[in-house]
C-alpha positions, 0 to 999 in steps of 0.5 A, a space after each residue: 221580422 215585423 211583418 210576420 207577427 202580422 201575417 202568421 196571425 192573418 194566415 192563421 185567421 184565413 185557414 180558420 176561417 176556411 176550415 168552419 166554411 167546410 165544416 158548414 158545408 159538410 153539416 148543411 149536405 152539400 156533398 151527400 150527392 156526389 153522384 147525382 150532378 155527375 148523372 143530371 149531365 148524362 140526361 136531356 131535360 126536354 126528355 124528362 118534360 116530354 114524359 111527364 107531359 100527358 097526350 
């Protein structure tokens, strides 16, 4: 029973410590792009420097 009065606490901390981390993440945009990496994949980036490259 002594063990819970330190882990609920600790437990308590940790989700804390969680729940500013994601709202961090969501301030500082970390997930505005949702579909940006999912298209980078789709795409060669040899491809993208070959055209920029002038003849």
């Amino acid at each position: 029973m002594s063990a819970l009065v330190f882990l609920i606490p600790v437990a308590l901390g940790l989700g804390l410590i969680g729940l500013i981390a994601f709202l961090w993440a969501l301030k500082s945009g970390q997930y505005d792009d949702l579909d940006g990496a999912a298209n980078r994949i789709l795409f060669d980036e040899d491809e993208e420097d070959d055209e920029k490259t002038p003849d």
